[in-house]
Backbone of each chain as ProteinMPNN parsed JSONL, in Angstrom:
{"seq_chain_A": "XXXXXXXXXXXXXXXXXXXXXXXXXXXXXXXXXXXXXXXXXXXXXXXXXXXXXXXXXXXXXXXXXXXXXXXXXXXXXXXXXX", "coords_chain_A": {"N_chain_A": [[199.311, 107.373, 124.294], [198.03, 109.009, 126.337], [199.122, 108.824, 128.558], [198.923, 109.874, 131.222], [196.356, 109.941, 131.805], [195.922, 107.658, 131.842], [197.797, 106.137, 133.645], [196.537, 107.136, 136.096], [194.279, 106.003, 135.676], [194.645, 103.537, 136.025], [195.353, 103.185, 138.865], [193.189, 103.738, 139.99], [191.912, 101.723, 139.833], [193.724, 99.38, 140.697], [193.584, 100.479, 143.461], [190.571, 99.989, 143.892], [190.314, 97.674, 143.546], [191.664, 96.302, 145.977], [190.095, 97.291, 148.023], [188.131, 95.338, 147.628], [185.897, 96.214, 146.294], [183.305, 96.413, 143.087], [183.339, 97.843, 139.868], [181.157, 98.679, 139.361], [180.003, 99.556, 141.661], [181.49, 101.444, 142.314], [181.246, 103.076, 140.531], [178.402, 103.488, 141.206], [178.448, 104.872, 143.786], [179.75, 107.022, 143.581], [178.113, 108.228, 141.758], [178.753, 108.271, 139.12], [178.389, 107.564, 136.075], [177.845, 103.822, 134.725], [179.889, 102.949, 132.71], [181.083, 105.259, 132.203], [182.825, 104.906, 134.291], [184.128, 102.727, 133.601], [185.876, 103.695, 131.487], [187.068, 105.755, 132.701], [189.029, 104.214, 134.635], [189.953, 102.926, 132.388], [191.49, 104.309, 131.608], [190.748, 106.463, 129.246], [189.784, 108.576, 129.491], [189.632, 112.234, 130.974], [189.698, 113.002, 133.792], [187.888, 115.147, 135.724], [189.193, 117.506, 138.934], [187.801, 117.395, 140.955], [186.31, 115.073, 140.519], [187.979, 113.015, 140.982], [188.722, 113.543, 143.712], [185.602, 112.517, 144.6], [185.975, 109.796, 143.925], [187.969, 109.427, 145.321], [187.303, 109.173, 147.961], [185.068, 107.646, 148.17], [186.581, 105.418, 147.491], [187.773, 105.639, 150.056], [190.357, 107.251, 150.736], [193.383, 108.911, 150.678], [192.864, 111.654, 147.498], [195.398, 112.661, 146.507], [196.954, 110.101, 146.858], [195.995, 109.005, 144.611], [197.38, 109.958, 142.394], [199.53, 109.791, 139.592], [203.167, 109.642, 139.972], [204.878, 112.4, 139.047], [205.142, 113.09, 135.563], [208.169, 112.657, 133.548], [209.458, 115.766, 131.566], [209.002, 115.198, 128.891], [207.903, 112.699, 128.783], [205.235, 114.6, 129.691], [204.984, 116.36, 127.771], [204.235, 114.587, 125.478], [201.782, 113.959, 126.382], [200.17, 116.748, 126.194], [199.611, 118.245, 123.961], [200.157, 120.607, 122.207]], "CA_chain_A": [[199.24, 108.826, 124.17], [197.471, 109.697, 127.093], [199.707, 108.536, 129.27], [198.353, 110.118, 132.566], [194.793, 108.993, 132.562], [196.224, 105.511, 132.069], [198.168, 105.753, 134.876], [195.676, 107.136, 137.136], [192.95, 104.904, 135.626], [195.077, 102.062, 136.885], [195.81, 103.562, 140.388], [191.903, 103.469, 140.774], [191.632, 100.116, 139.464], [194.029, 98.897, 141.804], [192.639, 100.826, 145.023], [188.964, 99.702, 144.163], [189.858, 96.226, 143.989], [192.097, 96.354, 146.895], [188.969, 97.495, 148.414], [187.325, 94.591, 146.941], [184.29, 97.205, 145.179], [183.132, 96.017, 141.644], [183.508, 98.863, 139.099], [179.597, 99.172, 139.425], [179.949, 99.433, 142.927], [182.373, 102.433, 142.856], [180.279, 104.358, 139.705], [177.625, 103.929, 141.384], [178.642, 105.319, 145.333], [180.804, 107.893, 142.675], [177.116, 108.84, 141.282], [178.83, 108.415, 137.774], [177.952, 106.582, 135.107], [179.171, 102.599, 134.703], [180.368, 102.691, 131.494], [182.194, 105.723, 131.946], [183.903, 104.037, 135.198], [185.243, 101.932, 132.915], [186.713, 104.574, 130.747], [188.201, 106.277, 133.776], [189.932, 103.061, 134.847], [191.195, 102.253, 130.586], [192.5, 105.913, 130.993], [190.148, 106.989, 128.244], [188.929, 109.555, 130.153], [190.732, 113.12, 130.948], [188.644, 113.263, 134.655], [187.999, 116.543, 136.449], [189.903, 116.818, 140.428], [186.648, 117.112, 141.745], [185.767, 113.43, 140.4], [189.046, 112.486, 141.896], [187.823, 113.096, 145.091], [184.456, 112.039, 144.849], [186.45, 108.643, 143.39], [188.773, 108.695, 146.588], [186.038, 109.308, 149.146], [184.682, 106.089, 148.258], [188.334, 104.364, 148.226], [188.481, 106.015, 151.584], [191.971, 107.38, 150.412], [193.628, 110.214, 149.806], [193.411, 112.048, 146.276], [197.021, 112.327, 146.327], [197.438, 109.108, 146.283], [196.086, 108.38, 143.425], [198.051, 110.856, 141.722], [200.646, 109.194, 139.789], [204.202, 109.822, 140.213], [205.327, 113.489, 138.022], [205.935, 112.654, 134.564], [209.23, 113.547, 133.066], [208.9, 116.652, 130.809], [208.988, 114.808, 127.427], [206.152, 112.349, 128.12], [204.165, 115.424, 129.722], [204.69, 116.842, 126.378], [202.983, 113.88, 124.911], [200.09, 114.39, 126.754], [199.847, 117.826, 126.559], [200.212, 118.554, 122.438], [199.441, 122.276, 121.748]], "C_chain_A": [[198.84, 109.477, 125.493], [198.022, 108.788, 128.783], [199.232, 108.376, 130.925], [197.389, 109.751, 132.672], [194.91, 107.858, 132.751], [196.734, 105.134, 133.158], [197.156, 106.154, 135.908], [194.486, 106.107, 136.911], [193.518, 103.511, 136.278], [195.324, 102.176, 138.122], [194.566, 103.108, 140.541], [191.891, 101.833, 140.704], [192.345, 99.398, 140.438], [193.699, 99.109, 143.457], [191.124, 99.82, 145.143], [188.913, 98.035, 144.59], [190.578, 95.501, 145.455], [190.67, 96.176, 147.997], [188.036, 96.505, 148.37], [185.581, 95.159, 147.267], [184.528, 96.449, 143.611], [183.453, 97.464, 141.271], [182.088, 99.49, 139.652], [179.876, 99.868, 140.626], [180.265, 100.826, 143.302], [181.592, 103.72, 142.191], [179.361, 104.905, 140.479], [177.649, 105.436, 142.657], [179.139, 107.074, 144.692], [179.719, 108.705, 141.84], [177.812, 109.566, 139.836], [178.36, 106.967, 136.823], [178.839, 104.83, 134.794], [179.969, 103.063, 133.858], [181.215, 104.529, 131.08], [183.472, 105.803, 133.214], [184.61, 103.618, 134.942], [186.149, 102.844, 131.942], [187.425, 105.28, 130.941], [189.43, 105.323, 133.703], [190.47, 102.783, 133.069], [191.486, 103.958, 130.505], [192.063, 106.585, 129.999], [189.507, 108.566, 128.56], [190.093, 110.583, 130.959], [189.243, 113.411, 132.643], [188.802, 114.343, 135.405], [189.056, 116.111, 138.283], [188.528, 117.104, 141.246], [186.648, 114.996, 142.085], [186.67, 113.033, 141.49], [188.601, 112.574, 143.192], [186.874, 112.874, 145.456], [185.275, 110.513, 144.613], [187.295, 108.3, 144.744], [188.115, 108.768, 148.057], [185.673, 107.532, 149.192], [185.231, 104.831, 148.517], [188.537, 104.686, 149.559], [190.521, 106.081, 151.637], [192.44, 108.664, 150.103], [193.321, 110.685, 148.533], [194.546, 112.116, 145.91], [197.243, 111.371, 145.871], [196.71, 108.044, 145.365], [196.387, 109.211, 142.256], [199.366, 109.981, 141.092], [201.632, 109.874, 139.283], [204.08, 111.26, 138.745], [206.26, 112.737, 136.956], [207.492, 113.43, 134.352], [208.82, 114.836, 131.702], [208.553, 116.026, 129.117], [208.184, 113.778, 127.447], [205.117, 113.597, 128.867], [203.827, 116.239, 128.686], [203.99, 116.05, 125.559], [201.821, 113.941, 125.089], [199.702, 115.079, 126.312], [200.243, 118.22, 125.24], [199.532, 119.93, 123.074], [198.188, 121.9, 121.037]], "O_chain_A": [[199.373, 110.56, 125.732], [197.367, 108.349, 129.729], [199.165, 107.373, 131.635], [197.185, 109.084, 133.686], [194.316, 107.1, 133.518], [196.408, 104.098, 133.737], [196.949, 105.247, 136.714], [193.884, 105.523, 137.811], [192.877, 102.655, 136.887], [195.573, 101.099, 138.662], [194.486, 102.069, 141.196], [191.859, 101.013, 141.622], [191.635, 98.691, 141.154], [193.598, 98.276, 144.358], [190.718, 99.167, 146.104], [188.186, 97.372, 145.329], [190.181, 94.444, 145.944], [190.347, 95.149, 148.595], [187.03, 96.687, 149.057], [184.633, 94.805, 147.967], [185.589, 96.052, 143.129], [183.793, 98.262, 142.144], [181.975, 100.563, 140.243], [179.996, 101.077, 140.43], [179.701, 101.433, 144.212], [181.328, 104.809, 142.698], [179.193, 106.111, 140.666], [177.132, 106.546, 142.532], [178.881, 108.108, 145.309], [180.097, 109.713, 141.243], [177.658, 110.721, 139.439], [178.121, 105.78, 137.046], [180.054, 104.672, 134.682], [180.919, 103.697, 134.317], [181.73, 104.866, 130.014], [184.545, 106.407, 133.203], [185.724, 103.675, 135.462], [187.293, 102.429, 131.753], [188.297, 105.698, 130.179], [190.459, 105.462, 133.042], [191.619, 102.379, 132.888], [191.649, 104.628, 129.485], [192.842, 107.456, 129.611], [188.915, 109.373, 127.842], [191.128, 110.143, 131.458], [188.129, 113.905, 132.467], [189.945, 114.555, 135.811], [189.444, 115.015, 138.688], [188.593, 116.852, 142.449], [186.818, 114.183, 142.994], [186.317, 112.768, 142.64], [188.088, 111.595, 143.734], [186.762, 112.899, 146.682], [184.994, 109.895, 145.64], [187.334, 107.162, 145.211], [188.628, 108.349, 149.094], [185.946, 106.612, 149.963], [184.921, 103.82, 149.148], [189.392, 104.099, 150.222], [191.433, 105.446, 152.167], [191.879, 109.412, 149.302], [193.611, 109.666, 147.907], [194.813, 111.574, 144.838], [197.67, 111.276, 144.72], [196.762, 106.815, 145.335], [195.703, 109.16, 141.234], [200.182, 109.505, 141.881], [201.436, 110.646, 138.344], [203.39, 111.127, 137.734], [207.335, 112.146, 137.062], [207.851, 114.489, 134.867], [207.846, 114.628, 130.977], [207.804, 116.63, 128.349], [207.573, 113.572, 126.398], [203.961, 113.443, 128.472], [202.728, 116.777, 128.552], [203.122, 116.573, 124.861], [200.913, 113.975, 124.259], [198.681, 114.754, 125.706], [201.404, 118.63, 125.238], [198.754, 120.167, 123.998], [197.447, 122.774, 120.587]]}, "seq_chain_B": "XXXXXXXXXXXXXXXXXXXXXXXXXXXXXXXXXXXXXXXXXXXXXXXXXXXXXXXXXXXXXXXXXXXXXXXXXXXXXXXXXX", "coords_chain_B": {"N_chain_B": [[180.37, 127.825, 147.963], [181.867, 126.184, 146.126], [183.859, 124.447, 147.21], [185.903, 123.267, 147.176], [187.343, 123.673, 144.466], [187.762, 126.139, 145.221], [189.324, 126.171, 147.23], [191.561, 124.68, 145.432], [192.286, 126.647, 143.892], [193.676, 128.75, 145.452], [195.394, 127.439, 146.659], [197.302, 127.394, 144.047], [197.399, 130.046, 143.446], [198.699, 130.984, 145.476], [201.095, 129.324, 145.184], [202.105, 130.204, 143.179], [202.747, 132.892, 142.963], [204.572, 132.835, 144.864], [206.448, 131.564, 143.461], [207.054, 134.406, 141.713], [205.589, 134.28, 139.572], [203.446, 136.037, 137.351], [200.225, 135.801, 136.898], [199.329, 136.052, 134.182], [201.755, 134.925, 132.833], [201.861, 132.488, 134.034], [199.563, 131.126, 132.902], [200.166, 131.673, 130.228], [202.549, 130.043, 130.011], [201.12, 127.187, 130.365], [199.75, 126.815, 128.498], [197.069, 127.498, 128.654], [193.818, 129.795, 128.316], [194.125, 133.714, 129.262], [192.139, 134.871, 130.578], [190.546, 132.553, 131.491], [192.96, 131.136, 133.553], [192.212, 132.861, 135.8], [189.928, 132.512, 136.414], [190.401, 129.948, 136.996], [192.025, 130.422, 139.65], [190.211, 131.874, 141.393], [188.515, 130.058, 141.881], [186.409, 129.469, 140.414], [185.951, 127.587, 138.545], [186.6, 124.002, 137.676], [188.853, 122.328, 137.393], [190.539, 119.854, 135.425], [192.253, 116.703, 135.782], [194.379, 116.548, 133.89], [195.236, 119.158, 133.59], [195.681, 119.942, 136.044], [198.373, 118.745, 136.495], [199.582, 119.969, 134.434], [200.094, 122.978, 135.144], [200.888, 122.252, 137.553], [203.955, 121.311, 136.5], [204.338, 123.794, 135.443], [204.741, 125.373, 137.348], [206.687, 124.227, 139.27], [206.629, 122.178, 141.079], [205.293, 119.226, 142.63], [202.209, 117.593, 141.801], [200.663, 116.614, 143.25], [201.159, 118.35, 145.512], [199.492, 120.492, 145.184], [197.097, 119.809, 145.351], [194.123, 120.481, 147.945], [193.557, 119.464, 151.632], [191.812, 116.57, 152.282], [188.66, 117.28, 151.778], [186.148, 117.426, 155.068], [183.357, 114.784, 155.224], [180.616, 116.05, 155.24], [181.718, 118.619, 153.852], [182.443, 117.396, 151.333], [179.57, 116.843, 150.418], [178.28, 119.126, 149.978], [179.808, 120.013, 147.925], [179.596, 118.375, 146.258], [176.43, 118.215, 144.506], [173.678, 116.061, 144.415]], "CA_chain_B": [[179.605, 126.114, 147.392], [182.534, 125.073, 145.421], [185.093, 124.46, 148.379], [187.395, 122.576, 146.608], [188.013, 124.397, 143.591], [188.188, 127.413, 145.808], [191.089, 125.92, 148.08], [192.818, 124.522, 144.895], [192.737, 127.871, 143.106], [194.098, 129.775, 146.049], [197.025, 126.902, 146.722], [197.635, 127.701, 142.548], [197.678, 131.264, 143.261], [199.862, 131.378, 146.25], [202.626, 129.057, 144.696], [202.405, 131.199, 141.581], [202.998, 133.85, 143.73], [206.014, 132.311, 145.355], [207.433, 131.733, 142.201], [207.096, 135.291, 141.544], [204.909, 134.655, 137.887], [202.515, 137.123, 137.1], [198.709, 134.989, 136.308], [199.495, 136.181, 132.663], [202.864, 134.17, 132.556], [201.625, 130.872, 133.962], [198.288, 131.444, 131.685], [200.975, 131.238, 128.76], [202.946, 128.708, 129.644], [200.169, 125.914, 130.528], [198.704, 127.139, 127.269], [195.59, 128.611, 129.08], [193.797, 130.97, 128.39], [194.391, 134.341, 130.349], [191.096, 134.928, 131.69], [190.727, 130.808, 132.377], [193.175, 131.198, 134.441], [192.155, 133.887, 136.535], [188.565, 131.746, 136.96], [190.622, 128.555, 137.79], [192.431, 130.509, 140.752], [189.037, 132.158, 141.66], [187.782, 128.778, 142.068], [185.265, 129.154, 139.297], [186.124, 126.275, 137.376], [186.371, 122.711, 138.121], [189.984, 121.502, 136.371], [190.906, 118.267, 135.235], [193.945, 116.464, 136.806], [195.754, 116.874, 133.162], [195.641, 120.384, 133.697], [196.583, 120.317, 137.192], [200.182, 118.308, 136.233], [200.451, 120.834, 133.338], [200.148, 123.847, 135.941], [202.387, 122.022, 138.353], [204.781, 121.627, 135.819], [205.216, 124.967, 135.266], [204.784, 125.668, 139.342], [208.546, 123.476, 139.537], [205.826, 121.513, 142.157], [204.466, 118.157, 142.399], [200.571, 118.082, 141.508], [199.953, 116.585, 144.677], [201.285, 119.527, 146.449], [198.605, 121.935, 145.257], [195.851, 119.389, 146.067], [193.995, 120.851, 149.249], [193.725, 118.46, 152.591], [190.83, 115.99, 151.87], [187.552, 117.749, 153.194], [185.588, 116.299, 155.941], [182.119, 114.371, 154.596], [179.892, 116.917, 155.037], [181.578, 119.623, 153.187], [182.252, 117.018, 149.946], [178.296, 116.951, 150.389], [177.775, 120.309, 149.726], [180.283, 120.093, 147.016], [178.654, 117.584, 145.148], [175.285, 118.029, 144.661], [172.941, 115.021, 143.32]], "C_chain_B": [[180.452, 125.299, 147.158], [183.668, 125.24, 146.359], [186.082, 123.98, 147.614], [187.845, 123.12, 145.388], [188.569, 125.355, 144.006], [189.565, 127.458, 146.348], [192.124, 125.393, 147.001], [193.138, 126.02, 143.986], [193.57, 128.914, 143.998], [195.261, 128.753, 146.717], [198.279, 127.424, 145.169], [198.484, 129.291, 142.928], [198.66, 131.535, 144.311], [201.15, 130.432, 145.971], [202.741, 130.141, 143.827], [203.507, 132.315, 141.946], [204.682, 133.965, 144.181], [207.026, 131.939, 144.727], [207.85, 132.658, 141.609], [206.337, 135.553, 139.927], [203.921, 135.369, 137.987], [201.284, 135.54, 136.611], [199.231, 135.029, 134.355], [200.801, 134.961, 131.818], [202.71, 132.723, 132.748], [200.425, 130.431, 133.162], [198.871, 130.807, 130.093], [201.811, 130.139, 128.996], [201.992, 127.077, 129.833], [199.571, 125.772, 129.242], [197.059, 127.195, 128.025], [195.315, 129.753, 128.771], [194.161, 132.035, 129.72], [192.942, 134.214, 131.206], [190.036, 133.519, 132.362], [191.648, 130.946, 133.363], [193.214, 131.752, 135.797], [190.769, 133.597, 137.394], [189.504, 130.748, 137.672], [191.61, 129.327, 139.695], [191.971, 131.358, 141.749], [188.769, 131.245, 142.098], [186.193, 128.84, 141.428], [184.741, 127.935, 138.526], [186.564, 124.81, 138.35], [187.352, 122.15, 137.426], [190.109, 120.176, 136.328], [192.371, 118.214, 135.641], [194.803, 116.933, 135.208], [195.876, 118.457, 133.601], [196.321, 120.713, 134.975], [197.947, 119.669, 136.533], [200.908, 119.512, 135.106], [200.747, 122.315, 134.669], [201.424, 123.528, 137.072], [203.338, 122.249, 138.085], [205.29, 122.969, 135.967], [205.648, 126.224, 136.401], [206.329, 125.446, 139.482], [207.276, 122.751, 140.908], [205.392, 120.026, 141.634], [202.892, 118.402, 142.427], [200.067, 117.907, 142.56], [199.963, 117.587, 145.791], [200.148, 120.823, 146.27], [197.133, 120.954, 145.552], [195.891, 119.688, 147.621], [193.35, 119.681, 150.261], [191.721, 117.811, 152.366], [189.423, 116.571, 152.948], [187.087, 116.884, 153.756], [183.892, 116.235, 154.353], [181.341, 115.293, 154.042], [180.131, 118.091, 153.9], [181.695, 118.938, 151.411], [180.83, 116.662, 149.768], [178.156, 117.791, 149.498], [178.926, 120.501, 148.253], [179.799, 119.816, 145.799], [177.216, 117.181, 144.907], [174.962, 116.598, 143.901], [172.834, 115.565, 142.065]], "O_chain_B": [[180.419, 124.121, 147.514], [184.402, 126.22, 146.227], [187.173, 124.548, 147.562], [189.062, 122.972, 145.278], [189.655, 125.72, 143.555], [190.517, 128.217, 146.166], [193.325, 125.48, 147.258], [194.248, 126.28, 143.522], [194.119, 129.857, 143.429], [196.119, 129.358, 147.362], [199.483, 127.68, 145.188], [199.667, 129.593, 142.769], [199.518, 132.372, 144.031], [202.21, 130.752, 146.507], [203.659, 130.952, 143.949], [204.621, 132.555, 141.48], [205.582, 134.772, 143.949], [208.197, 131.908, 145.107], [208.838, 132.474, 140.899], [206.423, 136.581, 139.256], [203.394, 135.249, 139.093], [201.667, 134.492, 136.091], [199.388, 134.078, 133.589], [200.763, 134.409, 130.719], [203.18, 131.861, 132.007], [200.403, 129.26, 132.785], [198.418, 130.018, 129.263], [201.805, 129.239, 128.157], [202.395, 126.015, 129.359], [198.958, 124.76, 128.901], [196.055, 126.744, 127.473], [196.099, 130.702, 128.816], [194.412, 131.62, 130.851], [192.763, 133.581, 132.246], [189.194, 133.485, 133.259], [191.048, 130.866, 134.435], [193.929, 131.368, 136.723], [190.451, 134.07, 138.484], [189.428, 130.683, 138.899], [191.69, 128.616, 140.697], [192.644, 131.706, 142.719], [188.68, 131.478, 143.303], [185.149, 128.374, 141.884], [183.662, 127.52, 138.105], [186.774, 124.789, 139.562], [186.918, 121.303, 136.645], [189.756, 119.439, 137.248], [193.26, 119.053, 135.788], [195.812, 117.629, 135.324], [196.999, 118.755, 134.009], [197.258, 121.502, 135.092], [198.591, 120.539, 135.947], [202.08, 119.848, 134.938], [201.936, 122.442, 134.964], [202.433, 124.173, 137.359], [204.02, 123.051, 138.724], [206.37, 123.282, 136.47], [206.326, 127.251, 136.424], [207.102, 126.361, 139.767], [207.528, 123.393, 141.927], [205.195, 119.742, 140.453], [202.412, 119.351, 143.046], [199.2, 118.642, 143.034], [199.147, 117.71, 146.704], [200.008, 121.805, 146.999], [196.139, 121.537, 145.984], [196.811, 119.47, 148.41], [192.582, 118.908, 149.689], [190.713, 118.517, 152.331], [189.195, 116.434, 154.15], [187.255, 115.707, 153.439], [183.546, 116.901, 153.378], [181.219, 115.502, 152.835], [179.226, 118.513, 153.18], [181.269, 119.559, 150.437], [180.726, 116.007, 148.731], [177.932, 117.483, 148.327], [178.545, 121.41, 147.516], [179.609, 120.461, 144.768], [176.822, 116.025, 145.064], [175.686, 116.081, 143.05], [172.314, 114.919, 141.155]]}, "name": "protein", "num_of_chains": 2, "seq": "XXXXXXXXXXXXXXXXXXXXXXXXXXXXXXXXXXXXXXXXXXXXXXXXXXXXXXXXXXXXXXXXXXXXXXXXXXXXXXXXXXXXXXXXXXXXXXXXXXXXXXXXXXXXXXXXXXXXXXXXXXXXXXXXXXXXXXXXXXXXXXXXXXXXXXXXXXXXXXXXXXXX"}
């Protein structure tokens, strides 16, 4: 369902470990909570664009790019029920 | 204070612009409220990325294009308080 946090939760997930940071590692520097680090990364989580760049500060990375790719209009309609 | 909401509400407002929609028209199609949107391109508010892709969307823009150029250190300091 939530298509987009999943994909961005996996962009981080792949930057951080690129990075080789633990999850902890990144919450912490990210002055968020673990356990909702992990809920970023499983896409559970709808995260502000602030976070995002407090989250890519720490990746030392753009925000952009961890933007992923523009859905097509009919799964952004999934996301995005009324 | 809030630099980065500020610079993404006034990239928002000058595509909008360039699209020729009135605040009221992209308000309705994001399904925002009107006077939410009139904070988010104030830089009042603090959006979440779904809302930026829904706004893009209805920009004809990629989301990454209305994210503003990654501030230096200091000013995501002052952004993010402890």
């Amino acid at each position: 369902m939530h298509k987009l946090a999943k994909a961005l939760g996996e962009k981080i997930r792949v930057k951080r470990k690129a990075k080789g940071l633990s999850q902890d590692a990144l919450a912490l520097s990210c002055k968020v909570d673990r356990s909702y680090m992990g809920r970023i990364e499983r896409g559970e989580v709808n995260i502000t664009v602030e976070k995002l760049y407090r989250i890519a500060n720490t990746l030392e990375c753009e925000p952009k790019s961890l933007l992923p790719e523009t859905l097509h209009l009919h799964e952004l309609a999934s996301d995005f029920p009324d």
